[in-house]
Each structure stands twice: as C-alpha cells, then as structure tokens.
C-alpha positions as CSV (number, residue, x, y, z in Angstrom):
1,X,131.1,92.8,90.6
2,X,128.3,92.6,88.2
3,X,126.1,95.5,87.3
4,X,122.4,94.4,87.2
5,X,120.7,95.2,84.0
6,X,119.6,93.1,80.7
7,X,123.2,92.7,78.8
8,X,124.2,91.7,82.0
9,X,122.2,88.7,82.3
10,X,124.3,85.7,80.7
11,X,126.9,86.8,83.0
12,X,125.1,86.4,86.2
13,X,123.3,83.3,84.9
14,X,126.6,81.3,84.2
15,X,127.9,82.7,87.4
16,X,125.0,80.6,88.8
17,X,125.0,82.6,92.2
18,X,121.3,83.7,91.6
19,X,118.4,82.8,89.0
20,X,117.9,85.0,86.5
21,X,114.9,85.3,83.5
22,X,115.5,82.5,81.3
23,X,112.9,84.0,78.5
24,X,114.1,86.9,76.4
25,X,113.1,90.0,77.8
26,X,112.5,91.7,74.1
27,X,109.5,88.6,74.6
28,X,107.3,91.1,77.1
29,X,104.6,93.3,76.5
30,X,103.2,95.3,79.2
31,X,99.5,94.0,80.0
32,X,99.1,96.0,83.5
33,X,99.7,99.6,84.4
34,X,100.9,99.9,88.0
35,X,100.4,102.6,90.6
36,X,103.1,102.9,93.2
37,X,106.5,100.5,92.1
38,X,108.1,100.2,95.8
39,X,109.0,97.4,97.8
40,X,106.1,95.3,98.7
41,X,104.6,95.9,94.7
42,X,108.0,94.2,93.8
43,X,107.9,91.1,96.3
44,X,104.2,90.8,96.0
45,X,102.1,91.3,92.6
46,X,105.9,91.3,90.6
47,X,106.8,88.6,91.7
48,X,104.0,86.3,91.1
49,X,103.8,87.6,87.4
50,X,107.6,86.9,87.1
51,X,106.6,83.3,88.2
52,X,104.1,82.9,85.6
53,X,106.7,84.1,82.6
54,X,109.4,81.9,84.3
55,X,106.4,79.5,83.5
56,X,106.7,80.3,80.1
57,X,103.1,81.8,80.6
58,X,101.4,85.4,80.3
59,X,104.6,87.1,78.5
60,X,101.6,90.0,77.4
61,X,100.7,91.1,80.8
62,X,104.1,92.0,82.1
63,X,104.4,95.3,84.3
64,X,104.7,99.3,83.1
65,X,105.2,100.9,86.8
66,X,104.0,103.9,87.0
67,X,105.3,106.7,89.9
68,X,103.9,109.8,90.8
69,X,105.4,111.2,93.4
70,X,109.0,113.7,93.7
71,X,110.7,110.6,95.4
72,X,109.8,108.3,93.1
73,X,112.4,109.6,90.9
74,X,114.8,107.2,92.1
75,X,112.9,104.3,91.3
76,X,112.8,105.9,87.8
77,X,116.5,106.3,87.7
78,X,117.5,102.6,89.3
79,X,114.7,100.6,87.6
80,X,115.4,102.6,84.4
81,X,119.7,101.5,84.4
82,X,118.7,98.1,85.3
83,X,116.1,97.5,82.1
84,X,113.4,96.9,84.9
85,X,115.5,94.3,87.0
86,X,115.8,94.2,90.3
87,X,116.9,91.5,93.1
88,X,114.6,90.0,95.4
89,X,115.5,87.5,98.4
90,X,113.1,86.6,100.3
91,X,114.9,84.7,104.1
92,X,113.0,82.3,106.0
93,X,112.7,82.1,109.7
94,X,115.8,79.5,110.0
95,X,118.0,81.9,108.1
96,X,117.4,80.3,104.6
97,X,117.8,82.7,102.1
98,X,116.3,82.5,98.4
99,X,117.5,84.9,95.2
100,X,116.3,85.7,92.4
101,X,116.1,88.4,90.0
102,X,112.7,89.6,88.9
103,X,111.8,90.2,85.4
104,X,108.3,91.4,85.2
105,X,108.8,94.9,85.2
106,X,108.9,96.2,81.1
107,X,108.7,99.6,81.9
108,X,108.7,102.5,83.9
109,X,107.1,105.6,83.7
110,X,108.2,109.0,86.0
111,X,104.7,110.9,85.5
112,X,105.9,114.5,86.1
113,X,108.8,113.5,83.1
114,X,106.0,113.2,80.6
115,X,102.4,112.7,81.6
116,X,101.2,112.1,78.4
117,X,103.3,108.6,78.3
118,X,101.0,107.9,81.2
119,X,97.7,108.2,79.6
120,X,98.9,107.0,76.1
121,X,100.2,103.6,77.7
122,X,97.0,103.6,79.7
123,X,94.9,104.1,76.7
124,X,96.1,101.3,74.5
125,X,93.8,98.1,74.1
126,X,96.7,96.1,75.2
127,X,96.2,97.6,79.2
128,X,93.9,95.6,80.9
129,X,94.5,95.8,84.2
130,X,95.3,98.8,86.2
131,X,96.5,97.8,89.5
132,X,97.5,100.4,92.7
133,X,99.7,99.7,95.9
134,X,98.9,103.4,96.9
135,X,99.0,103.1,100.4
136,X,96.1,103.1,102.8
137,X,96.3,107.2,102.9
138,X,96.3,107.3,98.8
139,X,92.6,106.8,98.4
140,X,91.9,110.6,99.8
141,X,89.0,109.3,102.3
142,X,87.9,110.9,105.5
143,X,88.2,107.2,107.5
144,X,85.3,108.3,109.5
145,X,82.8,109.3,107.3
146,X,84.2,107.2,104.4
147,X,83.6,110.1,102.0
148,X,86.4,111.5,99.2
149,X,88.3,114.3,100.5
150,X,87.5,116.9,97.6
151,X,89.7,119.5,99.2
152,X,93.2,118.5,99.3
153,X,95.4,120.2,97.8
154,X,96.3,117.5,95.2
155,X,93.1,117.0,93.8
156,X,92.3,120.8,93.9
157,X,95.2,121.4,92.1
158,X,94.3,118.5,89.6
159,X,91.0,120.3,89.0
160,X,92.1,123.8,89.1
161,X,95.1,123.5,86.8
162,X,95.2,120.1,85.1
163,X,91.8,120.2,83.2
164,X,91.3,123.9,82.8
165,X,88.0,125.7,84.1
166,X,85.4,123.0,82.6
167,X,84.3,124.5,79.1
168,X,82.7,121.5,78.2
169,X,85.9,120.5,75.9
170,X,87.9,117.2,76.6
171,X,90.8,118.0,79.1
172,X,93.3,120.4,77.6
173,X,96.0,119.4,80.9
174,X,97.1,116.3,82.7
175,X,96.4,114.9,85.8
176,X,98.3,115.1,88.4
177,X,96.9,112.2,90.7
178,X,96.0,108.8,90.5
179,X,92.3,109.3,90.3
180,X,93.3,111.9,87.4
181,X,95.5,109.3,85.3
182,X,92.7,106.6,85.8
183,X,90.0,108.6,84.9
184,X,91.1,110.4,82.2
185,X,92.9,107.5,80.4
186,X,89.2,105.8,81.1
187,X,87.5,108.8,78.8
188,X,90.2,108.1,76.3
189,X,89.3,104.5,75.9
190,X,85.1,105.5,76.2
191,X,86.1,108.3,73.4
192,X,87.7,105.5,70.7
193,X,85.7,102.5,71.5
194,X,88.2,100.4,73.8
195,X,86.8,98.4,76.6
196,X,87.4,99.6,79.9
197,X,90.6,98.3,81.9
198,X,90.2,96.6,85.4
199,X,90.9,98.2,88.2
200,X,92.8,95.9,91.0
201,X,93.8,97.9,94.3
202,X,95.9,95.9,96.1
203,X,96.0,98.2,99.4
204,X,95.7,97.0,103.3
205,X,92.2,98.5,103.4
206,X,89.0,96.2,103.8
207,X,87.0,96.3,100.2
208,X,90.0,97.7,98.6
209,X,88.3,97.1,95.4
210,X,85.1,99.1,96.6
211,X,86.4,101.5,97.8
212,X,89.1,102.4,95.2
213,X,85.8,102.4,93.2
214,X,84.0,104.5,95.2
215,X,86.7,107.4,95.7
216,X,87.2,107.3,91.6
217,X,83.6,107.7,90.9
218,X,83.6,110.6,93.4
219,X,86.6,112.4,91.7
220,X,85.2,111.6,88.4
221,X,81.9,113.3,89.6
222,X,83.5,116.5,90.5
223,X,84.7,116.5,86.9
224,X,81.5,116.1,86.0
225,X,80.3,118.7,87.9
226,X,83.0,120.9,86.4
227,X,81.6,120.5,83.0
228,X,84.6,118.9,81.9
229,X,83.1,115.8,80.2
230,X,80.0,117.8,78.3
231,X,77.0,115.7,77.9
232,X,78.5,112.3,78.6
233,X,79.8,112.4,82.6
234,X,82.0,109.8,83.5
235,X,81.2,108.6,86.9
236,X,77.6,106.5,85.8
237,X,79.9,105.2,82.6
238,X,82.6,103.8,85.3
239,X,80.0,102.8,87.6
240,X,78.5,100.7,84.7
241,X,81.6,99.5,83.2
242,X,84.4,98.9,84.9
243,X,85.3,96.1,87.4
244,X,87.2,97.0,90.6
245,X,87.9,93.8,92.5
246,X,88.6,93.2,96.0
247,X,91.9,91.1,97.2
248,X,94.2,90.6,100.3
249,X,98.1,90.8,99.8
250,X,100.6,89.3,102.7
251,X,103.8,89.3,102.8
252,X,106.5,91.5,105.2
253,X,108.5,93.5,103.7
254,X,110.7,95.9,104.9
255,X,111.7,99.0,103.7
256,X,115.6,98.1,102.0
257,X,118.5,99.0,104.0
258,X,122.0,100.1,102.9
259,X,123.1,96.6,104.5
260,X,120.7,94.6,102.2
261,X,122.4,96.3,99.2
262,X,125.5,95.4,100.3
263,X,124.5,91.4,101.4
264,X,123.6,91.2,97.8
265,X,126.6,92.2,96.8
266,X,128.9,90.6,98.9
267,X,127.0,87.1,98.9
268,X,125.8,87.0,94.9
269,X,128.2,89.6,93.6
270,X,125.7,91.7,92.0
271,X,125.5,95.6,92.2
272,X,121.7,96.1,92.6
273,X,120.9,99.9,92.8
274,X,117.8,99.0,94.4
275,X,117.2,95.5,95.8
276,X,114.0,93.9,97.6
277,X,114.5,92.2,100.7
278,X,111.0,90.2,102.7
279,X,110.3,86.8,104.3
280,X,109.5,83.7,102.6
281,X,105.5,83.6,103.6
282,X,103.1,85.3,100.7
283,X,99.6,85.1,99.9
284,X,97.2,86.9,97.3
285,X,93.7,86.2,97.9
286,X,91.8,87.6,94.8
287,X,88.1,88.1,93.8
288,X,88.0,86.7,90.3
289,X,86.5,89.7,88.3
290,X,88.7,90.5,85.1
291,X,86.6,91.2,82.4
292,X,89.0,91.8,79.8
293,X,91.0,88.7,81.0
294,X,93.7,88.4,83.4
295,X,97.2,86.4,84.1
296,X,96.8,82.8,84.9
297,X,97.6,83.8,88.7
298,X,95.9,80.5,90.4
299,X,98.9,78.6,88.5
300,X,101.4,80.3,90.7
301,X,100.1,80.0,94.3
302,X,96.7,83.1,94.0
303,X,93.7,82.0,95.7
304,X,90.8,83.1,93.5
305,X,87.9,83.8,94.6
306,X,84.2,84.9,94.7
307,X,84.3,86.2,98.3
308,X,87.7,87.8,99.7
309,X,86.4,89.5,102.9
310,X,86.9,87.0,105.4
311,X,90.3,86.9,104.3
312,X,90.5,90.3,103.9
313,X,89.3,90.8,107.7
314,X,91.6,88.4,109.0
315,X,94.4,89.6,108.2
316,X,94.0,94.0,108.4
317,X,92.3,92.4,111.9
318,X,94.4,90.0,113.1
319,X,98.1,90.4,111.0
320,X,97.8,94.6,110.7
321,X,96.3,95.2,114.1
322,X,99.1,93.1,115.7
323,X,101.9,95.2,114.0
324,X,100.4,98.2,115.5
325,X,100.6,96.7,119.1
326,X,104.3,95.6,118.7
327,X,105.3,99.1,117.0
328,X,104.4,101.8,119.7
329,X,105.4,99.4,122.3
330,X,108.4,97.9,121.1
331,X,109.4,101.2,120.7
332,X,108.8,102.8,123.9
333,X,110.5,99.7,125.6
334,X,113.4,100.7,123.8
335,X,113.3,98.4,120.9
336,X,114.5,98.8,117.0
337,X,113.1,95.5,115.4
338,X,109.6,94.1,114.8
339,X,111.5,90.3,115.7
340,X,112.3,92.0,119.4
341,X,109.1,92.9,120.3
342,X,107.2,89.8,118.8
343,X,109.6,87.5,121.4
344,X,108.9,90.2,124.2
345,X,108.1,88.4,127.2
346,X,105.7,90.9,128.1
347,X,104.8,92.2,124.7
348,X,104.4,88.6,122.9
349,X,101.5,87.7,125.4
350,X,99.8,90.9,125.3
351,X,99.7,90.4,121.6
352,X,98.8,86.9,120.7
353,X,96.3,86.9,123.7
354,X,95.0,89.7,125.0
355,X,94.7,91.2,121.1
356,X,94.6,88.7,118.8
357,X,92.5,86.3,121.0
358,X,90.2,88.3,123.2
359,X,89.6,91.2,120.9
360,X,90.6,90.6,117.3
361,X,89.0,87.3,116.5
362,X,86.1,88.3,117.7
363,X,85.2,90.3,114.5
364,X,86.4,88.2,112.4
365,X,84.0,86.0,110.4
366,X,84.9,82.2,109.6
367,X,87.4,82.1,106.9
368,X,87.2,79.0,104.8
369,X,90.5,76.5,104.7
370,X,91.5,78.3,107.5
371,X,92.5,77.5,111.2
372,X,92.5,80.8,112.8
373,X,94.7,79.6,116.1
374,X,97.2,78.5,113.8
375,X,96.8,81.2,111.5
376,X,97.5,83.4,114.8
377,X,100.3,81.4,116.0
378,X,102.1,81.3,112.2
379,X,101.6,85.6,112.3
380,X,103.8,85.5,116.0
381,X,106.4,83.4,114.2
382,X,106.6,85.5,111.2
383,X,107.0,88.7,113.1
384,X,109.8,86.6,115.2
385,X,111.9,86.3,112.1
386,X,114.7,87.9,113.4
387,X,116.8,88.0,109.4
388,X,113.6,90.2,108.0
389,X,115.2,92.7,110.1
390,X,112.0,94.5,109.9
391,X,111.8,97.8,111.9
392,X,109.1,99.0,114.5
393,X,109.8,102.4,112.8
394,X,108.3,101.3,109.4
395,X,105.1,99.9,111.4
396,X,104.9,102.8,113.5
397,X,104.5,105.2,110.5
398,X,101.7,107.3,109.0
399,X,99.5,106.1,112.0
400,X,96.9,108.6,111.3
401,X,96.2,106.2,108.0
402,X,96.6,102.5,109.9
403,X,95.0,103.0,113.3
404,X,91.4,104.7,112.0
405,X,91.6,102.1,109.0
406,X,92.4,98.9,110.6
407,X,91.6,99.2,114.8
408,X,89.2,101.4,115.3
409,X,86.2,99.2,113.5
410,X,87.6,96.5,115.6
411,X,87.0,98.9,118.7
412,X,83.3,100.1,117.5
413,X,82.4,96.4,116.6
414,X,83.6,95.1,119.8
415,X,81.7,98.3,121.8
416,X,78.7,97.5,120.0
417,X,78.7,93.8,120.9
418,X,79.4,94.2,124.8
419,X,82.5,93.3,124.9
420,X,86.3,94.0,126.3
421,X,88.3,96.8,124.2
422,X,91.0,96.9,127.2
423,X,94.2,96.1,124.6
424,X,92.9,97.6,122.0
425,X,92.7,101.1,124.3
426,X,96.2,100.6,125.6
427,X,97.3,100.1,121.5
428,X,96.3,103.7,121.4
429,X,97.1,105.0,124.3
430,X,100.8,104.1,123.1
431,X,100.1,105.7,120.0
432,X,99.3,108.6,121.8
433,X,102.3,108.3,124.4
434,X,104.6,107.8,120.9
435,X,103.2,110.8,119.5
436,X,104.5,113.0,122.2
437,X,107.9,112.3,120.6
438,X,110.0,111.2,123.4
439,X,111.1,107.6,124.9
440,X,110.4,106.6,128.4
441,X,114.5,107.9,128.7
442,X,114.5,110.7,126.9
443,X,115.1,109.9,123.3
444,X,113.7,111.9,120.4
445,X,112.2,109.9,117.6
446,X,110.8,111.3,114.7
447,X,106.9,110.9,114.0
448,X,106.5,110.3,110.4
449,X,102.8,110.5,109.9
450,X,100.7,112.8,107.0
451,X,99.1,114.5,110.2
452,X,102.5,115.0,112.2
453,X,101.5,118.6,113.5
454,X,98.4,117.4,114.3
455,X,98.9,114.6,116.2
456,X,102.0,115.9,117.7
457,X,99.8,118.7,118.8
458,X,97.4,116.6,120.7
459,X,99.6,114.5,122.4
460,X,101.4,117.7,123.8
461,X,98.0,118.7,125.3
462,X,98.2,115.7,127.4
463,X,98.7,117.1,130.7
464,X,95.6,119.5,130.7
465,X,93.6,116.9,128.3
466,X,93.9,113.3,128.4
467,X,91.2,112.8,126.1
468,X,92.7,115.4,124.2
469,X,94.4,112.8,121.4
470,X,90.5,111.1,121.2
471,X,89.0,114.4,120.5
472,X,90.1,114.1,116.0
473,X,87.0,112.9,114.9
474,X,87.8,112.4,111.6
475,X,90.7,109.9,113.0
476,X,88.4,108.2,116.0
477,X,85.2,108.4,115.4
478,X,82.7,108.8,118.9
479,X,85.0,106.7,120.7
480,X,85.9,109.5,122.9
481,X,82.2,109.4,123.7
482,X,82.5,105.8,124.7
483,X,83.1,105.0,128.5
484,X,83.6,101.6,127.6
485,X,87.0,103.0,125.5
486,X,87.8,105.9,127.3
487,X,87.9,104.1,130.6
488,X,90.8,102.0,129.9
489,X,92.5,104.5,128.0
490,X,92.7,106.7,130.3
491,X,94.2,104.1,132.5
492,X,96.6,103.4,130.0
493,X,97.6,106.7,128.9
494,X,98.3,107.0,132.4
495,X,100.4,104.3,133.5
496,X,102.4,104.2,130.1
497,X,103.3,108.2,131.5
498,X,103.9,107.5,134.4
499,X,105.3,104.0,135.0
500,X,106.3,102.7,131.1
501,X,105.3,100.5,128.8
502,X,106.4,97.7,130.2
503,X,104.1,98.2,133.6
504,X,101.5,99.0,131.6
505,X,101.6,95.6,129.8
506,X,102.8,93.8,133.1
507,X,99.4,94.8,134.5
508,X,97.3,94.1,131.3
509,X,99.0,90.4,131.4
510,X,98.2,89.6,134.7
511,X,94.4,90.5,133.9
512,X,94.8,87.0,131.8
C-alpha cells in the first residue's frame, strides 16, 4: 500500500493503476485563493485546473485552499501529508469507473493557525482570482428580503473583536469570516497599489456573482460605518473595481464514505486520507469577466459566457429543486439513496412530471444549445446512478438554506402567473412532515439544518397549526398568505400524516 503524497508519485505512476501529475509539482504557483476546499471544490473547479496543467497550461494559477471553519482542520491535516494530493474517481452510470490523482491544489491554509498567511497570500499581485464554494447559507442573507444579516454572531464578532472599535486606523486584528478575509486583503491591495483580485463564487444560488457582491459591499459598509477605513471607505472602491462574475457548477458529488476510502485502496492500492468520489457528468458555465486574467478554462470543457442565467435557472430550477423532491420523500418511504428514489415508481413520476414538467420549466427561460426534455430526462438518469451512492441525507440537509433559495421563487413565480403549485406544496409539506423527526414507522433521523430548533419547533406545532411551518417569514415569504399554496399544502401535510408518502404521491400521480 502506497501512501499518497508528492515523493510518492513515481511509485504510483509506474504502478500504472491510476494517473498521476506528470509536471513537476515544484512547477506551480498559486494564482487563485479558494474559500471552502471540500468535496464538490475538489471534483469541480480543481479538477478542471488540474486538466489545464496536465495540459501543460496555466502552471501560475494553481490552488491555495483556504478553510475557515473548526472542521476544516482535517482537511488541513490530510491535504497538508499529501503535498495537496488527493484521489478523485469519478463512476459513470454503467459502473465505469475513472481515477486520477489531482494536482492543483499548492497549498493550504487553516485560517484560525495563522490568519495573517491568509491575507498575505491574498495580498500578493500573483492572486487574481478569489473563488468561494461557501455554501448557499455562507453568504449571511435573509432569503426573503435578500438583505446581509449584520447580526450574526460571526460577523459581530468580526466587528467587535477582529478590527478593534473603528479609530479611524487600518485594522489592528483579523477577520474571522470570509467577507473579513476578502475585504481586508482588498484594502491591502488598494493601500500598495495592486489591482483588485476577481471574485468568482461558485455557489448553487442564482447571480452567485451578484450577490456574493452585494453581501461584501454590505459588510464592507458596516466597516465603513465603523470608521475603520478613515476617509477612504471600501464599499464604493469594491463597487468600482472589482469584478464578481456569475457561473453555474454541476456535478454530484457525494459526501466521501469510509467505503470509498477503502475502494481506493483495495482497487488502486493507494492510501488516500481523504479521497473524492462523484459521477462522470460536469459542467461550469462561466460569465467571462476576469480582469486581471484568468486560466484558459474554455480549453478544458467551461462554457464561457456573456449571459449565465438561463443556465443558472435551469439547473437551481430544474436539477436542485428535483433533489429536494427525491430527499424528503425518499426518505419518508424508507429510502437511504438518491438512486432509490429517482427509480421510485411513484416518486420518479412525480418528479420528472409533475415537478420538473408542470411546475419547474415553466420559469425557466430558453437556454441556448440546450434541449430542456433531454436536459430533464439526462437529470433522472444521473440521479439513477446507483454507484454515486449518493445519500437522500446529504440532499435533505440545511433545508432552511435550499428550499427558500431554490423552490420558493419557483412557487411565487408560478402564483404570480396563475398557475399549478400542487408538487411544489407537497415538496414542502414533506419537508415539514421530515422536520417533525420521525419516519412513517417510527424511526428517528436527525435534522441537520442551521435552524434545527426552529424548524423542529414548527413542525412539532403541527397538530394545533398546520400552517404553523409556513408562518417563518424570513424562510417562506407570503406564501402562507397564498390560498393558491396553502390549499394544497394543507392537503398534503395531511395525507403525508396521516396515510404516508407514498399515498400522497399515489394521489398526486393520478392527477396526471
């Protein structure tokens, strides 16, 4: 058995189990600061820059990851043993399965080790990009009124103990947050005459770009506000300066499993602390806006260009809506894996047609090169692939971010045009049902979600409230105002507590 890491590399190479980085790695410089190293970063943006240097091109832009948060001190401590390495095999619907080891990563930086390697390496002309897979709950916004959340406690804290009390004097502290990081390493550059670096989120949000700029103008204001950048406030210098474009990323990947460490090294004989494991598809639809230059990404398979948003919707509408029917469903019917409920014979239908078909295309715009039946039909198959071994649980979490984000503007839109939001209620009346955190026999689950005591709290008020899970308005909206949602619902809710999931859906089906 081979330990994974740079010395390592001949080895495994000659072996020839599993391709490895035929370039020197001494041959990298790091070009893009990155924002949340986990799984899909390392299938997704990693990978395609490990293509290009495979490619013998863009060996200046390779990756320092960046984490910030307690748990992302194991991907300090595997990432850091391995030189940056890791494993990725991605396995095709037919059981195909492709290796490779990925090379892009440079560095890695543990923020709360030393904060101050953060901002230097931020800082440095040779960062041009900074890019974020944060999550859809890492940009601090109330979903319902869109506005930056100046309260929580991470960003107090940031303000209260990273940067002093505002004397007017460049921060004496360091950040804390993302927003901190990017904006104080953005007053760096300002202070010694570097250009600004890009800013590429690359979150499941629609106008990721915007609105990453949008909640870092608003955290730069309050530091404006706090006196903490004198007579020269940040926010109007980002607002004029620095690019933040939009993009879509695709591509399923599960969270790893013990069992994917050990297929990697039983099959390639390869000890990988920390392996990737996600299906073959991918795409990266990208808004070409790089100022300062960027990798030659259209070489290795990146769409660029001018207008992302139809892709953008079609997938958080079509691909991200459709997980969240599977997940609370598939679960309450007893399933473990997204491959069980996408081959459902009640489930499947309810899905592909009375979702995708009825209520998710609707609102979403034509999308050029694209036919959106087999689009729709290619996203059943994917979530089929029964190897990704991809599990409901991983869909079903942090709701409270996913369902205002990426159904409720479906549900509004669809309101405000007349027409049927029947699936889309009974998608969160299961939410609601899954909430109460108990199975249709009995079994426990555990609701990971930021908001677990709140929505935990709601669903237990079901019996005297129905409506009672509607009534968050910073998650839903009006809707609970809406007779057109709370109509079916209530139905829903109802049947799904009374006769199961799979009632509910045999009902629904036979609406068709």
């Amino acid at each position: 058995m081979t330990s994974l890491n740079a010395a390592a590399l001949p080895e495994i190479a000659a072996a020839g189990r599993i391709p490895v980085p035929d370039v020197p790695l001494e041959e990298r410089s790091v070009g893009i600061v990155h924002f949340g190293v986990g799984g899909f970063h390392r299938a997704h943006q990693a990978m395609f820059l490990d293509r290009l240097m495979r490619a013998g091109r863009d060996r200046d832009w390779a990756l320092c990851g960046v984490g910030l948060l307690p748990g992302d001190a194991r991907m300090r401590d595997a990432l850091g043993a391995q030189d940056g390495l890791y494993t990725l095999v991605t396995k095709a619907p037919d059981g195909t399965q492709d290796p490779r080891v990925i090379g892009s990563i440079a560095e890695y930086l543990f923020a709360p080790d030393d904060p101050e390697a953060v901002l230097a390496r931020m800082s440095e002309a040779s960062t041009r990009i900074v890019s974020l897979t944060v999550t859809e709950g890492g940009y601090n916004y109330n979903p319902s009124t869109g506005e930056f959340q100046r309260e929580t406690p991470a960003v107090a804290e940031d303000l209260r103990t990273a940067f002093g009390e505002g004397s007017g004097d460049a921060p004496v502290g360091h950040p804390q947050t993302m927003f901190g990081f990017v904006v104080e390493a953005l007053r760096r550059r300002r202070e010694t005459g570097t250009p600004p670096f890009t800013v590429m989120s690359c979150d499941n949000v629609r106008g990721n770009g915007d609105l990453a700029k949008r909640m870092i103008l608003a955290y730069a204001q309050l530091r404006d506000e706090a006196g903490l950048h004198g007579d020269a406030p940040m926010a109007p210098w980002i607002d004029e300066h620095v690019a933040f474009p939009n993009c879509m990323v695709d591509r399923i990947t599960p969270v790893t499993a013990e069992s994917d460490i050990e297929m990697i090294s039983r099959e390639y004989d390869v000890q990988d602390a920390w392996p990737v494991v996600s299906e073959d598809f991918v795409q990266w639809v990208l808004e070409d806006s790089f100022p300062l230059g960027r990798p030659a990404w259209e070489e290795v398979g990146v769409q660029m260009v001018e207008d992302v948003e139809p892709y953008e919707l079609m997938k958080l509408r079509l691909l991200n809506c459709s997980h969240q029917a599977i997940a609370y469903f598939g679960l309450l019917l007893g399933q473990t894996f997204a491959h069980e409920a996408a081959q459902d014979e009640d489930l499947a239908p309810f899905t592909r047609t009375l979702y995708m078909d009825r209520e998710g295309t609707p609102t979403v715009p034509d999308v050029p090169g694209i036919d959106l039946d087999a689009y729709k039909d290619e996203l059943m198959a994917r979530f089929s692939n029964a190897h990704v071994r991809d599990t409901l649980a991983r869909l079903a979490a942090e709701s409270s971010d996913r369902i205002p984000t990426w159904m409720v503007p479906v549900i509004q839109e669809n309101i405000e045009a007349g027409r049927d939001v029947s699936a889309c209620a009974a998608i969160v009346a299961s939410w609601a049902r899954y909430a109460e955190g108990t199975g249709e026999n009995g079994e426990e689950w555990p609701v990971v979600d930021r908001l677990h005591d709140r929505v935990m709290a709601a669903a237990a008020k079901h019996d005297e409230d129905p409506l009672a899970f509607l009534r968050d308005a910073e998650l839903f909206g009006d809707l609970v105002e809406h007779e057109a949602f709370t109509t079916p619902y209530l139905h829903a809710l109802e049947v799904l507590r009374t006769r199961g999931a799979r009632a509910l859906l045999q009902e629904l089906h036979a609406t068709v």
